[in-house]
Steps between C-alpha positions, in 0.01 A plus 500: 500500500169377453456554142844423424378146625205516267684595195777219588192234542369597192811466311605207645185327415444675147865519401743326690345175556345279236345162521575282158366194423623221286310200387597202407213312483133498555429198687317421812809365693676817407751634785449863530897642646522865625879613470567834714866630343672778689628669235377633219351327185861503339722515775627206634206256314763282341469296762102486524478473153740179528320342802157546274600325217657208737150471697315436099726270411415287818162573497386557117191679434397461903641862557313821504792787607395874653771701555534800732799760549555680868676796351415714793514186738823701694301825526340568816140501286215323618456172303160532505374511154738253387299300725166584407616444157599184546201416685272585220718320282468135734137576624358196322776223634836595638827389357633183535809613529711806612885564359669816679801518314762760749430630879305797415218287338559227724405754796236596293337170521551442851399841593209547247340179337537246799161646644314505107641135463637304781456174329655557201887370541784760389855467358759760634757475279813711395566643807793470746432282763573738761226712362252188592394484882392106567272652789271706189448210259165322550448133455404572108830655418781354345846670420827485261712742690888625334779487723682778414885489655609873514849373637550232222408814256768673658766228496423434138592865401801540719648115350433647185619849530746473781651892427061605598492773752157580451206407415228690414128353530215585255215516703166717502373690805191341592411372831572115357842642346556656835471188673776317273693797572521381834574153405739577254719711811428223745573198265846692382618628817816186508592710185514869619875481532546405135249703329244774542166503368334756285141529473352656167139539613458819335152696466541410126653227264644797286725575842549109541656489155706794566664370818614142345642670237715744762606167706853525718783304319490122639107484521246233443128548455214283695171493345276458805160605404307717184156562618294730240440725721788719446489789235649471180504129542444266177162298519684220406764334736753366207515825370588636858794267519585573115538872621682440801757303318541775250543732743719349759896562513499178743447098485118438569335211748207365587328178679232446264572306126280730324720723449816245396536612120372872561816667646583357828858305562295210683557293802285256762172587368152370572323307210198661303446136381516301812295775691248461204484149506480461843170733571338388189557142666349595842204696319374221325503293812318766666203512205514085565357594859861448712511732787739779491613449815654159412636709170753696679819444303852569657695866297654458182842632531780632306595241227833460374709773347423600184693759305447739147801415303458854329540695817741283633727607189356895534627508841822297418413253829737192453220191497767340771387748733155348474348246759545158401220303347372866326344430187614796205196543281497745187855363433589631137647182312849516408589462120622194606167375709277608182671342282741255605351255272586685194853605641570127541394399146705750379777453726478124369455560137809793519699174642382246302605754155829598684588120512360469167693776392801357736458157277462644172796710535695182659372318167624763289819542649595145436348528164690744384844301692381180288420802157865558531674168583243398201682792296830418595485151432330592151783730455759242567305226284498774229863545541520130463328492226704758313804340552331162356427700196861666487634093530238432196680808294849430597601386122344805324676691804850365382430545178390896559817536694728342263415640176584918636829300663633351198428816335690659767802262474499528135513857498772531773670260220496724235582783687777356606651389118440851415698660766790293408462584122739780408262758435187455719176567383391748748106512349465139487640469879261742620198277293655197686464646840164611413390161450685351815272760691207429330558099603599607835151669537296251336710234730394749832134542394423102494702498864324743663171350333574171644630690852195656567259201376699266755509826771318399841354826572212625769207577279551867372192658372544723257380663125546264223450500141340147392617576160876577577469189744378266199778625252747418783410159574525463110796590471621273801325194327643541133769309472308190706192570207753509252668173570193326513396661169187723666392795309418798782296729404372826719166680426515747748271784598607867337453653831712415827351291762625619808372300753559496901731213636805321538700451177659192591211288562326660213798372280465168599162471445569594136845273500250217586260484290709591205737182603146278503446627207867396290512144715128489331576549158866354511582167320131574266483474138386800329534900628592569842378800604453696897278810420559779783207744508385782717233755520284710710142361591214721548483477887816669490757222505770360357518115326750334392435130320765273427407249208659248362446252123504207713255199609315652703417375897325204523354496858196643615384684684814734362569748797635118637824627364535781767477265805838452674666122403245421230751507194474411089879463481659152600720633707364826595404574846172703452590782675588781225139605423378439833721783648447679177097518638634607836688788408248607196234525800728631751495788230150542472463303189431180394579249255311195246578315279316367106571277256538674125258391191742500300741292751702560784427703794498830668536609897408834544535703800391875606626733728345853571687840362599713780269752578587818313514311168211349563288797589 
């Protein structure tokens, strides 16, 4: 047993314990700090490491840090060397000040350095207050105890996880993890009826691992304590947890806010950053010369809930279940939270083009109603105007008709001297009737001419030779040309001009302008002559020009002529070649109009070949 004792002194002074030193700053007023940790160098030194870093921000460049770790400060090992060491390390001017961050190096202090430096004040810190006896602190100590509520613990995971009928504690087996053994059975003894209690302080965090992942159905896990003492165990604490977690078939807990965000469901849990805060606060009163007697600061508790929105959702735990006031952290942003902004711009912009969209179709709608009121009363105006030019050719219209009637009567005349001769000439019967049929066609041909020119018809679109359609109209205008002694003459293409639209309209376009034409050269001295042309332009479509030996039109700008009421006639109403334009473009064409060098003038218009004779 002896050298056993020997070999563990050595090692604990050569191995296990380690004095580090940090400067800050070189200086004369330099506070020299001795920090005594009861873990190991990276187990559980968040918390130092954060208390440092407050103490140089409140006391720049004034600091000089030496830290110590009790790894063996639960063995039954003499402390000893650790003493000697430290000493050694102090023999020209003790420390100003003395941190002892957890009750094994806070026993340490009291036990160990009191008698080396009685003077010096100390901070116990990180430490339960029940672990601090008011009748073993001197008059230099000062103290920021935790208040660690097992039963609130409890109540947390059982509002939580109401189904919980166990709950199984990760705790070591040391003598300190013994004595929150107790606590944890004393402090949960209101509970016994609604749960039992498992403790996992295995010889070895390999057998730790595999018990929470063998859990009963309904269980919850309490992360009490992780000391490095036990085998197997990580060296560094968030690595513990992050192996817990992945091991666990059950909803993890804790009291400490370290480990919020590392794989425990949360609950009341004591603040790293207060309890930082807080003893950084009372040490730098305590370097200023205050007393720690007059430095002993009342527990910091459990602070309000606080919950891990990602286990929440692992563990499917309805956040109504949760204590009210709890704070959800690690919350993962709906689509709607990340980017609501952008949802609402486009929800706005979508309505603003739907009512866009909404208006333009509105627009178009009644467009198109006023398109087709606008047809039909250019339709009926066209109608108009064809019966205006039927009334202008109703004396070459009589004459038409009565020249095949006579001819008729005068036939049916002779026929019937013939039949009452005594011997009928058979042949030159049969020649009579022949004619009569002839006049009866010729008689039919200028009715149904004049039938379908006066015809109020829905526009029919439909194939249409331009050619055909001139010699028609012609034909229909003769006898008016004739009696006012105008020469017609046709120079029309060799090829058809089939074009795509309705023949009616087409015909009156033709009708008109060769009737502006013969009221143009009518009563003049000298030749009167309408020239009908056609022909096929290089773009593919048909022209027709209509050109007459007259005057000429004196107004200018000349396309005046195709606005509606503007008129050259006395008595005209202007509104032949303004519909004329209107139907033309309705077709796809358009029409002009020029006055001749050598006199007169021509309106030509164009319409496109349907596509096959185009192509």
């Amino acid at each position: 047993m002896g050298r056993m004792r020997i070999v563990r002194a050595t090692l604990h002074v050569a191995v296990l314990l380690g004095l580090t030193v940090t400067t800050t700053a070189g200086a004369a007023d330099v506070k020299r700090v001795l920090t005594l940790h009861s873990s190991g160098p990276d187990f559980g030194d968040a918390y130092a490491k954060d208390l440092r870093a407050e103490l140089d921000r409140e006391l720049p460049g004034r600091i000089q840090f030496y830290e110590s770790w009790l790894v063996a400060a639960r063995s039954p090992a003499t402390d000893a060397p650790l003493v000697n060491y430290l000493r050694a390390s102090f023999a020209d001017q003790p420390p100003d000040l003395i941190i002892a961050i957890g009750a094994p190096a806070a026993s340490f202090v009291r036990q160990d350095l009191r008698p080396l430096y009685p003077s010096t004040p100390a901070l116990l810190t990180q430490m339960d207050q029940r672990r601090i006896a008011p009748w073993s602190l001197t008059p230099n100590d000062a103290s920021v105890p935790l208040a660690i509520s097992l039963p609130i613990v409890a109540e947390n995971i059982l509002r939580v996880l109401p189904q919980t009928t166990h709950i199984a504690v990760v705790i070591g087996n040391s003598p300190l993890e013994r004595y929150w053994m107790g606590q944890i059975r004393e402090s949960w003894q209101p509970f016994k009826d609604r749960v039992s209690l498992i403790f996992l302080s295995e010889p070895s965090f390999d057998g730790v691992l595999k018990r929470v992942a063998t859990l009963p159905r309904d269980s919850a896990i309490f992360v009490a304590l992780l000391t490095p003492e036990m085998p197997g165990i990580p060296r560094d604490e968030q690595a513990t947890i992050a192996k817990l977690h992945q091991a666990a078939n059950a909803p993890m807990f804790s009291y400490m806010d370290a480990y919020l965000g590392s794989g425990i469901v949360g609950g009341p849990m004591i603040s790293g950053q207060e309890l930082t805060h807080t003893a950084a606060t009372v040490a730098v009163r305590l370097l200023r010369g205050e007393r720690g007697q007059d430095l002993r600061l009342a527990p910091i508790g459990l602070g309000n809930p606080q919950f891990d929105w990602r286990e929440l959702r692992r563990w499917q735990i309805d956040v109504a279940q949760l204590p009210p006031g709890s704070v959800i952290r690690f919350r993962q942003p709906s689509v709607w939270e990340r980017f609501h902004q952008q949802i609402l711009s486009a929800i706005a912009l979508i309505l603003f083009q739907a009512t866009l969209i909404a208006a333009l179709l509105h627009e178009r709608r009644r467009r198109r109603l006023a398109e087709i009121q606008a047809h039909q009363r250019i339709t009926e105006l066209a109608h108009m105007n064809r019966q205006a030019a039927v009334g202008e050719l109703s004396a070459s219209l009589a004459h038409e008709l009565s020249q095949p009637l006579t001819a008729i009567q005068s036939n049916a005349e002779a026929a019937r001297l013939i039949l009452g001769s005594a011997r009928p000439d058979l042949a030159e019967l049969g020649e009579i009737l022949d004619d009569i049929e002839r006049d009866q066609e010729r008689a039919g041909e200028v009715i149904r001419r004049l039938r379908q020119l006066l015809a109020k018809t829905p526009l029919k679109i439909e194939i249409v030779d331009l050619n055909q359609l001139i010699r028609e109209v012609l034909a229909f205008v003769s006898a008016q040309a004739l009696a006012h002694r105008v020469t017609l003459h046709p120079s029309l293409s060799a090829r058809p001009l089939p074009v795509s639209g309705d023949r009616t309209q087409l015909q009156q376009i033709v009708l008109n302008l060769v009737m502006n034409g013969i009221e143009a050269v009518a009563g003049r001295e000298g030749e009167r002559r309408i020239t009908v042309r056609s022909a096929l332009t290089e773009d593919r479509c048909a022209i027709v020009g209509v050109a007459d030996s007259g005057p000429g039109i004196l107004v200018s700008p000349l396309q005046l002529i195709f606005e509606p009421s503007f008129s050259t006639k006395k008595a005209g109403l202007g509104m032949g070649l303004a519909i004329s334009r209107t139907i033309i473009e309705r077709h796809g064409g358009r029409i002009w109009v020029e006055n001749q060098e050598s006199g007169g003038a021509i309106v030509r218009f164009s319409v496109p070949l349907v596509a096959r004779e185009a192509a």
